[in-house]
C-alpha positions as CSV (number, residue, x, y, z in Angstrom):
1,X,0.0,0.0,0.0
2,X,1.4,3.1,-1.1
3,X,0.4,7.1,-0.1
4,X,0.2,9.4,-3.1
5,X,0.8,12.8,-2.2
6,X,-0.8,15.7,-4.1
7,X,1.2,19.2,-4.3
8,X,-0.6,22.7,-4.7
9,X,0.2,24.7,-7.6
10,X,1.7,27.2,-5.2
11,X,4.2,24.3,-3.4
12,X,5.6,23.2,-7.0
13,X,6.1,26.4,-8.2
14,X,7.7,27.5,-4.9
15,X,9.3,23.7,-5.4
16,X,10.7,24.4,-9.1
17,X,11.6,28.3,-8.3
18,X,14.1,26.3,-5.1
19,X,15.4,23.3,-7.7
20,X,16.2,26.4,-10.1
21,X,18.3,28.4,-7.4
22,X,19.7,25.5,-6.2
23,X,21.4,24.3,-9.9
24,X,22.0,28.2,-10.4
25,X,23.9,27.7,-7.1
26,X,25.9,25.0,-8.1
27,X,26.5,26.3,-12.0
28,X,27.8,29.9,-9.9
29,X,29.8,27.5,-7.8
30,X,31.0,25.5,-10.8
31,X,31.9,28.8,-12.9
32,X,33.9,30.4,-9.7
33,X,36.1,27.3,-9.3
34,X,36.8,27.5,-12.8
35,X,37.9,31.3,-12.5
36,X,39.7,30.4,-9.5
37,X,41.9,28.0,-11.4
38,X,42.6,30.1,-13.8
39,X,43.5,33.2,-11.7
40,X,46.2,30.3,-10.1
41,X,47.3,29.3,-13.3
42,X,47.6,33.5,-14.2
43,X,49.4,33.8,-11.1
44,X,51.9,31.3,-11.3
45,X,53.0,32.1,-14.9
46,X,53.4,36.1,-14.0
47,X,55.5,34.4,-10.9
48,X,57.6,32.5,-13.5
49,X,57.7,34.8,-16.4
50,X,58.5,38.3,-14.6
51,X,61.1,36.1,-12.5
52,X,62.4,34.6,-15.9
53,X,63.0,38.2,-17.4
54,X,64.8,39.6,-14.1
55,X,66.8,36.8,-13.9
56,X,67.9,37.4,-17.7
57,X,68.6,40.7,-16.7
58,X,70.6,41.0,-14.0
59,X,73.1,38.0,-15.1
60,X,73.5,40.3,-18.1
61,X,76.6,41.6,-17.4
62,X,78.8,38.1,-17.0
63,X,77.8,38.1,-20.7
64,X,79.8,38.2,-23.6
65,X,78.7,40.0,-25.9
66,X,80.9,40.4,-29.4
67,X,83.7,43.1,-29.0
68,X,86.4,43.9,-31.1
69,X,90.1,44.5,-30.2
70,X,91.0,45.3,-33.5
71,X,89.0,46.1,-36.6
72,X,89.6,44.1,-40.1
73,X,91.6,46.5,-42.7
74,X,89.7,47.0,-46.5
75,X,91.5,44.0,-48.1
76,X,89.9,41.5,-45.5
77,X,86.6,43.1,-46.1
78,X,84.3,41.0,-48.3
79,X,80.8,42.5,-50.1
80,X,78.4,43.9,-47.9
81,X,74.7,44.5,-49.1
82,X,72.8,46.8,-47.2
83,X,68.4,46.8,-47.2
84,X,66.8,50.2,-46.8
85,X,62.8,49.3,-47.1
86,X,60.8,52.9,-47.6
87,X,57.7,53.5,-47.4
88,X,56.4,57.2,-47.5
89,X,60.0,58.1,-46.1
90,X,60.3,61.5,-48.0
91,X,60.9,63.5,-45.1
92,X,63.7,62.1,-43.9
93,X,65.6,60.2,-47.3
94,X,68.4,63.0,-47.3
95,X,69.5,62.7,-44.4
96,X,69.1,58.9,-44.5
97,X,71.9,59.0,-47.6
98,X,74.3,61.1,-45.7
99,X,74.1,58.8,-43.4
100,X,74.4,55.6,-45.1
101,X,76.8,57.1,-47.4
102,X,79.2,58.0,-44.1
103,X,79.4,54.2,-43.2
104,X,82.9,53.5,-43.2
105,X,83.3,50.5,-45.5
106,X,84.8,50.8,-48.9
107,X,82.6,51.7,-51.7
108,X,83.4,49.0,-54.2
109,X,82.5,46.9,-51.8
110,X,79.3,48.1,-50.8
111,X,75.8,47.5,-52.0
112,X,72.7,49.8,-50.5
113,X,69.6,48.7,-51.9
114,X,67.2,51.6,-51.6
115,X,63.6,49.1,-51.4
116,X,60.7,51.7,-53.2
117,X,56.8,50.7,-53.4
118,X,56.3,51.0,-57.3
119,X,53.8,53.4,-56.7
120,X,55.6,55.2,-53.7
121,X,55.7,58.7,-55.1
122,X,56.2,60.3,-51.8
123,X,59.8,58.6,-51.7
124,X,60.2,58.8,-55.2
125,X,60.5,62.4,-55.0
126,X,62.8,63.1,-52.5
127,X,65.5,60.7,-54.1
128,X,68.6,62.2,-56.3
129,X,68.2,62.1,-59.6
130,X,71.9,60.6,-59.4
131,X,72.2,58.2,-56.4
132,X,75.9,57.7,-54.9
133,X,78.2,55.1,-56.1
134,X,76.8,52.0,-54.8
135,X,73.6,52.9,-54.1
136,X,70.8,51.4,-55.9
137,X,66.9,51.9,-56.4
138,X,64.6,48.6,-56.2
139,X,61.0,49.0,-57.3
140,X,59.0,46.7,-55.1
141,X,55.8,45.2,-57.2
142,X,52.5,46.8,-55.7
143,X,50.1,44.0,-54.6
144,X,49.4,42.6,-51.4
145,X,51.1,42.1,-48.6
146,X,52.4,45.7,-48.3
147,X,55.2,44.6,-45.8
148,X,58.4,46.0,-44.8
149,X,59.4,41.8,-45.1
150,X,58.0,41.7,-48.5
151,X,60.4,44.6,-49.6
152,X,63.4,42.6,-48.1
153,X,62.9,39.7,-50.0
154,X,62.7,41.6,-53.2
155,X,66.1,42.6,-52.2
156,X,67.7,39.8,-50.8
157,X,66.9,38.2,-54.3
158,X,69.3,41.3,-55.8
159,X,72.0,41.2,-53.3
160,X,75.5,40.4,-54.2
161,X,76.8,40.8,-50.7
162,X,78.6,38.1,-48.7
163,X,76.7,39.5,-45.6
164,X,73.6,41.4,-45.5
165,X,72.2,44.0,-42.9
166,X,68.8,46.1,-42.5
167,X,68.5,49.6,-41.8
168,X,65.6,51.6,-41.4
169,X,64.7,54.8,-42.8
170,X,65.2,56.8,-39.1
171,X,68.6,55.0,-38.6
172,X,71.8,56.4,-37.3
173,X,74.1,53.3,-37.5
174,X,77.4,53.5,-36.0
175,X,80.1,54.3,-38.7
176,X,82.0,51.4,-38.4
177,X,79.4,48.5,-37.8
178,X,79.8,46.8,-41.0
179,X,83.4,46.3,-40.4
180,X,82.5,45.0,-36.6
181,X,80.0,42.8,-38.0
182,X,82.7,41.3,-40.2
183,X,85.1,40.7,-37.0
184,X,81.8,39.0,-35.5
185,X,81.2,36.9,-37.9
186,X,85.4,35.8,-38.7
187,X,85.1,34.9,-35.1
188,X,81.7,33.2,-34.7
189,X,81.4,29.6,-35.6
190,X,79.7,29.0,-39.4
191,X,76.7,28.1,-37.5
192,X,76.3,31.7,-36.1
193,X,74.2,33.2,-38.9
194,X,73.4,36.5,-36.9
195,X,74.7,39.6,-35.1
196,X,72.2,41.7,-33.9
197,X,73.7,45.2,-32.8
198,X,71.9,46.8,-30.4
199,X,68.8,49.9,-30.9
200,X,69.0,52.7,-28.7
201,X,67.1,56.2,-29.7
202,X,68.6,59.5,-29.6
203,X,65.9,61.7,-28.2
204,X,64.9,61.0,-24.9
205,X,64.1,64.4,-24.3
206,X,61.3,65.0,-26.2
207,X,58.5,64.1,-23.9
208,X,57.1,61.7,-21.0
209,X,56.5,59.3,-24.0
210,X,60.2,59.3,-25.6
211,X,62.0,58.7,-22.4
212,X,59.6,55.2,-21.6
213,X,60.4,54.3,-25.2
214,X,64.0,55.1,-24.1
215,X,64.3,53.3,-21.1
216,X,62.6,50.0,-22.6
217,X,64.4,50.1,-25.3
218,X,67.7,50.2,-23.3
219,X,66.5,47.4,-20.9
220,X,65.8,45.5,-23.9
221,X,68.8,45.9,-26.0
222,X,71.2,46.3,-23.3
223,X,70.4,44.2,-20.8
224,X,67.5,41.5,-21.3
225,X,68.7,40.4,-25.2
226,X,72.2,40.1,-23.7
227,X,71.1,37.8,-20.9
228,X,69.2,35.7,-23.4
229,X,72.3,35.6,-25.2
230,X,74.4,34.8,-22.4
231,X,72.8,31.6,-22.2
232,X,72.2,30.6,-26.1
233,X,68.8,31.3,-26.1
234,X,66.4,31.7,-28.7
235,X,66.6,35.7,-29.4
236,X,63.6,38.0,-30.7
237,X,65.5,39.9,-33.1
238,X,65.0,43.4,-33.5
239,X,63.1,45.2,-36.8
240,X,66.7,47.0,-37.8
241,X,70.8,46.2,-37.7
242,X,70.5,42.4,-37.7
243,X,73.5,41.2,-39.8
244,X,73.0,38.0,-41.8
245,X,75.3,35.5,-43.6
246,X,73.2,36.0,-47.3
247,X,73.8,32.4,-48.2
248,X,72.2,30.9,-44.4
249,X,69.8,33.9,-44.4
250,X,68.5,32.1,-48.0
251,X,68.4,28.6,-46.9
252,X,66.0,29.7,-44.3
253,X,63.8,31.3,-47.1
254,X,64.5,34.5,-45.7
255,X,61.5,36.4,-44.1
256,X,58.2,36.0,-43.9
257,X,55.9,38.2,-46.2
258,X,52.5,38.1,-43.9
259,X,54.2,38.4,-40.6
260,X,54.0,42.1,-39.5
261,X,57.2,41.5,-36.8
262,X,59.0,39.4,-39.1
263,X,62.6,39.9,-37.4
264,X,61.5,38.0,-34.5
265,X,59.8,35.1,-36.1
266,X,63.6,35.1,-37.9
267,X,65.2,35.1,-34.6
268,X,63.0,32.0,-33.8
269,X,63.4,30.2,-36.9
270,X,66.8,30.5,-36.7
271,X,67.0,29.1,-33.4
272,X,64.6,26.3,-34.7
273,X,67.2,25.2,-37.4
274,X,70.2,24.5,-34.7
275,X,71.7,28.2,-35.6
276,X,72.5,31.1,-33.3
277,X,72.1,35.0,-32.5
278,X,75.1,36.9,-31.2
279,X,74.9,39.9,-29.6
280,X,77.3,42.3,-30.5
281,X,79.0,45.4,-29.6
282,X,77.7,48.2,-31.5
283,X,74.8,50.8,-31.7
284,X,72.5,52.2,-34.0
285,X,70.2,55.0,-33.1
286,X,66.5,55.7,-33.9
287,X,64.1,58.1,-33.7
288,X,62.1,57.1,-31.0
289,X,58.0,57.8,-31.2
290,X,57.3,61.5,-29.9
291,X,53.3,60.9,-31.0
292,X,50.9,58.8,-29.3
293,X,48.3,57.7,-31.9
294,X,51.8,56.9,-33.7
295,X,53.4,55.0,-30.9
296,X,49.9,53.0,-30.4
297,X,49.5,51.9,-34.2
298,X,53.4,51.0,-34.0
299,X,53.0,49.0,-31.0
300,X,50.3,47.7,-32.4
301,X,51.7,46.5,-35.0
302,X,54.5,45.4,-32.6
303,X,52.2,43.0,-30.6
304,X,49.9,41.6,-33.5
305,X,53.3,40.4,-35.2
306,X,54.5,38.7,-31.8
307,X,51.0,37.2,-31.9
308,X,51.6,35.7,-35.0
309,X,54.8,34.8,-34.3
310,X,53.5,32.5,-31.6
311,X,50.7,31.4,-32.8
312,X,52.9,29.9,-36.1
313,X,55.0,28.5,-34.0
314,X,52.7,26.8,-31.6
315,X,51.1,24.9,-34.7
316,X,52.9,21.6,-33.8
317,X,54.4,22.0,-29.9
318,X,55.9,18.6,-29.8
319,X,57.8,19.7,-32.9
320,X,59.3,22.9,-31.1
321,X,60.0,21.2,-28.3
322,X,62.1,18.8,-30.4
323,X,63.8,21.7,-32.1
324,X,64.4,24.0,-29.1
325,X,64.8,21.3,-26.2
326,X,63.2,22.3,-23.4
327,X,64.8,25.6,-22.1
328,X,64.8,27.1,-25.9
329,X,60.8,26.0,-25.5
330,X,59.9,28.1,-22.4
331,X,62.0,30.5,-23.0
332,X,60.4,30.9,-26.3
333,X,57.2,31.0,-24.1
334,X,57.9,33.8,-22.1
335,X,59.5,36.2,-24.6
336,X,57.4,35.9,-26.8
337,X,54.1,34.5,-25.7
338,X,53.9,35.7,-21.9
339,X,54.8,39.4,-23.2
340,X,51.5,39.5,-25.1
341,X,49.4,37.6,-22.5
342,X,50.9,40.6,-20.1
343,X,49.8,43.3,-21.5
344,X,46.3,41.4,-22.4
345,X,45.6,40.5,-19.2
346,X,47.3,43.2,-16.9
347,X,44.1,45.3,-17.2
348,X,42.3,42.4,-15.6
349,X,44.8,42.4,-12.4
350,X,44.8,45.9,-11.8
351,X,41.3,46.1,-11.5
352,X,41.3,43.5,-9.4
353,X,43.9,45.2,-7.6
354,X,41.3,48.7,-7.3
355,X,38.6,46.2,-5.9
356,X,40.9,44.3,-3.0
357,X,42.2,47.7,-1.8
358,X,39.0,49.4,-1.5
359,X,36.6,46.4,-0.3
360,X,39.3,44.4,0.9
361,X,40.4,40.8,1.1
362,X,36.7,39.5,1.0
363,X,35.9,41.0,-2.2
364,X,38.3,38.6,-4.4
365,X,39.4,35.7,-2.2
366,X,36.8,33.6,-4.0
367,X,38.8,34.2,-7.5
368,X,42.3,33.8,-5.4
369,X,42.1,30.8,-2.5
370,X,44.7,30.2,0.1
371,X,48.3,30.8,-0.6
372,X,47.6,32.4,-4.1
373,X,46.2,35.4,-3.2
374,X,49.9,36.2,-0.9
375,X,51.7,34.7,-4.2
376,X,49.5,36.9,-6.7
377,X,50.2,40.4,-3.9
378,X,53.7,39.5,-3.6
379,X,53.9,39.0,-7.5
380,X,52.0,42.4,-8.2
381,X,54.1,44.7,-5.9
382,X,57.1,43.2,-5.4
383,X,57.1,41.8,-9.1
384,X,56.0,45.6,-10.8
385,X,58.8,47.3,-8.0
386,X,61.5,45.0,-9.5
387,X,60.7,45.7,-13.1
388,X,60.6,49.6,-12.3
389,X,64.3,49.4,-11.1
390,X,65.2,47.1,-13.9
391,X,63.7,50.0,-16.3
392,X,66.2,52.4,-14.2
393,X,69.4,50.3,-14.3
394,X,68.7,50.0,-18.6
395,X,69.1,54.0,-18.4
396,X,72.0,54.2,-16.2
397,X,73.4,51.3,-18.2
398,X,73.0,53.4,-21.2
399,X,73.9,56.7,-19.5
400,X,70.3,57.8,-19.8
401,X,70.2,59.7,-16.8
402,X,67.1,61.8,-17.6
403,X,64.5,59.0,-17.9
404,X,65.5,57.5,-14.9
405,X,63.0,59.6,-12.4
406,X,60.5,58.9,-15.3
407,X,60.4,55.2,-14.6
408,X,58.6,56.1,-11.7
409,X,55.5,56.2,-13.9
410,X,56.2,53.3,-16.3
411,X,52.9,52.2,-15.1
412,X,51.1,54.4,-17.1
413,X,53.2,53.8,-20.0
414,X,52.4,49.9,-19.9
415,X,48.8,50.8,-19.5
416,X,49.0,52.1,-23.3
417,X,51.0,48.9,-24.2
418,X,47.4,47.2,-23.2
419,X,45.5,49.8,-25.4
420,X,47.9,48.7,-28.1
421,X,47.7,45.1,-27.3
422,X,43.5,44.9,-27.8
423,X,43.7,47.1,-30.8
424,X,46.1,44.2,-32.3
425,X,43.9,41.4,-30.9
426,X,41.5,43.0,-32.8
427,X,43.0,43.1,-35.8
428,X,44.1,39.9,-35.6
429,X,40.9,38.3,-35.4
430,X,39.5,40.0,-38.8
431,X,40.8,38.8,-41.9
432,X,41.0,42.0,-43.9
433,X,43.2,43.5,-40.9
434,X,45.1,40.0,-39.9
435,X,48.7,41.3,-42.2
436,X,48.5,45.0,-42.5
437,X,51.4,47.2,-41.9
438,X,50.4,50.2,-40.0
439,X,53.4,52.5,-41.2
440,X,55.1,54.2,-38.6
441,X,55.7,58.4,-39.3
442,X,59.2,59.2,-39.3
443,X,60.8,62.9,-38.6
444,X,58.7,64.0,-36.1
445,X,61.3,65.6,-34.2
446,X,64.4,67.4,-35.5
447,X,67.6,66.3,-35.3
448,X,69.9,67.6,-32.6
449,X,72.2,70.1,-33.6
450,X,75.4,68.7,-34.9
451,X,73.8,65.5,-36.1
452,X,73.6,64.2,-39.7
């Protein structure tokens, strides 16, 4: 014998309304424990990669970096090609060819390739009608991709140089690079297929936004690339003075067209192949961005090619783990792939930052259990304090003295790397956007008196 039980309309819709809140319960549950983990997982790779990068750069300076006792006299110099990609360059080409034409190397030797859109009239106009001995203009076919790599390839095709080197149409290269890049390369194994000098800009002084530029640029160069090459790692190359043996540079099929930061894709590929970046001992200065919608599109630009650059790579892990081994893997990791996921996801941690300091603990110990909220604190101040300094020592290292007080706000200034880093997720994820170049405007600020 069995009782049936008969329920109101009111009790089962009181009963569904308490099953609903109940699974909404456990599906708010469910989704927090999933952000929890992930906030760990966040936490523990900013632990690892801002660790990484310190460490890089303060063992820095047991490097060794390429120098040169002695320089290699003209009859030990072989044929150097140099690549000059322009692109709307008019207001700066002249003093671009006094400056190229001032590189001490002798002119029989020398090839400049001057790398013209077909349709570049801009550039066109500003060039000699007679170009120096040496020099040469390239027409580069219109047609998509409009790259800066495209250009190069054009040019590597025509080059008749033993070695090969970019410059950029803002460059002031050290006079004698080309002959230190042949001393480098005489006393580098064969399998050393690249020097990379290093990029430092010469005016600091022009506003807030110059000297950040400054100082990260001399933490980079100066400091972080040189730790990474203290320990044979897999190195980012920059856009401008990477030397190249022609013939290696060649095998490798040179750059790629679509990739809108092709010189570090290079760098990787490169390492990928079982060959190696040097470091050396030499400078060129740039001009660096004075202009913020300028400096945004460039960075931009910047951090949609990195994205690229990981995301090719990534295509087969087990594959670049092979080719890499296991520090080259994570390394590549948190050069490459960890900057971007910064500056994505530092927004995020700030703001969580804003809520635990004004409603305190209770507010985001859900999102950060146990241990990991101390770890993610510790990582956020201590972590952001460390890098601040490390932005100081690049401008002492480089005798940057003015941007030093500066770095006191780099904050801000990695605030506008995460503008720049949405803007390129953006542009990644549409197809019509995906390989643009966003050209970066050149001559913004006049030179300093008694420079060419």
């Amino acid at each position: 014998m069995s009782a049936h039980v008969t329920l109101s309309r009111g009790q089962r819709i009181t009963a569904g309304a308490g099953a609903l809140v109940l699974a909404g319960a456990m599906a708010l549950t469910g989704v927090v424990t999933v952000l929890a983990a992930c906030m760990v997982t966040v936490t523990l790779l900013y632990a690892a990669g801002v660790g990484y990068k310190l460490w890089l750069i303060f063992q820095a300076r047991g490097g060794d970096v390429l120098r040169f006792a002695e320089l290699p006299g003209d009859d030990d110099l072989p044929p150097y090609t140099v690549l000059v990609p322009l692109h709307r360059e008019g207001r700066v080409v002249p003093a671009l060819l006094r400056r190229l034409a001032a590189l001490d190397y002798p002119a029989d030797r020398l090839q400049v390739l001057l790398l013209v859109e077909e349709d570049d009239e801009d550039t066109a106009a500003a060039l000699p009608g007679e170009l120096p001995p040496g020099f040469e203009l390239v027409l580069i076919p219109a047609g998509e991709p409009r790259t800066k790599p495209k250009a190069c390839n054009v040019g590597l095709e025509r080059a008749r140089g033993e070695f090969c080197v970019i410059y950029d149409a803002e460059d002031r290269p050290e006079p004698s690079q080309l002959r230190k890049a042949v001393a480098a390369f005489a006393g580098a194994p064969r399998w050393v297929v690249c020097v990379q000098a290093e990029l430092h800009y010469w005016n600091p002084w022009t506003n807030w936004l110059t000297r950040c530029f400054t100082a990260e640029y001399a933490l980079n160069f100066s400091l972080f690339l040189r730790g990474l090459d203290r320990y044979r790692m897999p190195i980012p190359l920059g856009g401008t003075s990477n030397h190249f043996r022609a013939d290696a540079l060649r095998e490798l099929g040179a750059w790629d067209p679509y990739n809108v930061t092709e010189d570090a894709d290079l760098g990787i590929r490169i390492a990928r192949r079982g060959w190696s970046v040097r470091m050396m001992d030499s400078v060129t200065e740039e001009e660096a961005n004075s202009r913020l919608g300028n400096w945004v599109r460039q960075r931009s630009r910047w951090i949609k090619g990195y994205m690229q650059t990981w995301l090719v790579h990534m295509r087969s892990p087990r594959r670049l783990w092979r080719e890499l081994g296991a520090r080259g893997f994570w390394s590549f990791q948190f050069t490459v792939g960890f900057s971007v996921l910064c500056t994505l996801l530092n927004p995020v941690l700030w703001a969580l930052t804003a809520l635990y300091l004004v409603a305190g603990p209770s507010a985001v110990e859900a999102l950060f259990p146990g241990v990991a909220l101390y770890l993610g604190t510790m990582v956020m101040v201590a972590g952001n304090l460390l890098l601040m300094l490390a932005h100081m020592a690049g401008c002492l290292e480089r005798s940057v003295h003015e941007a030093v007080r500066t770095m006191l706000l780099v904050p801000l200034y990695w605030a506008l790397m995460s503008v720049a880093a949405f803007r390129a997720l953006v542009q990644l994820a549409r197809p019509s956007r995906r390989f643009h170049w966003e050209l970066t405007e050149h001559g913004l600020v006049p030179d300093s008196p008694g420079v060419t």
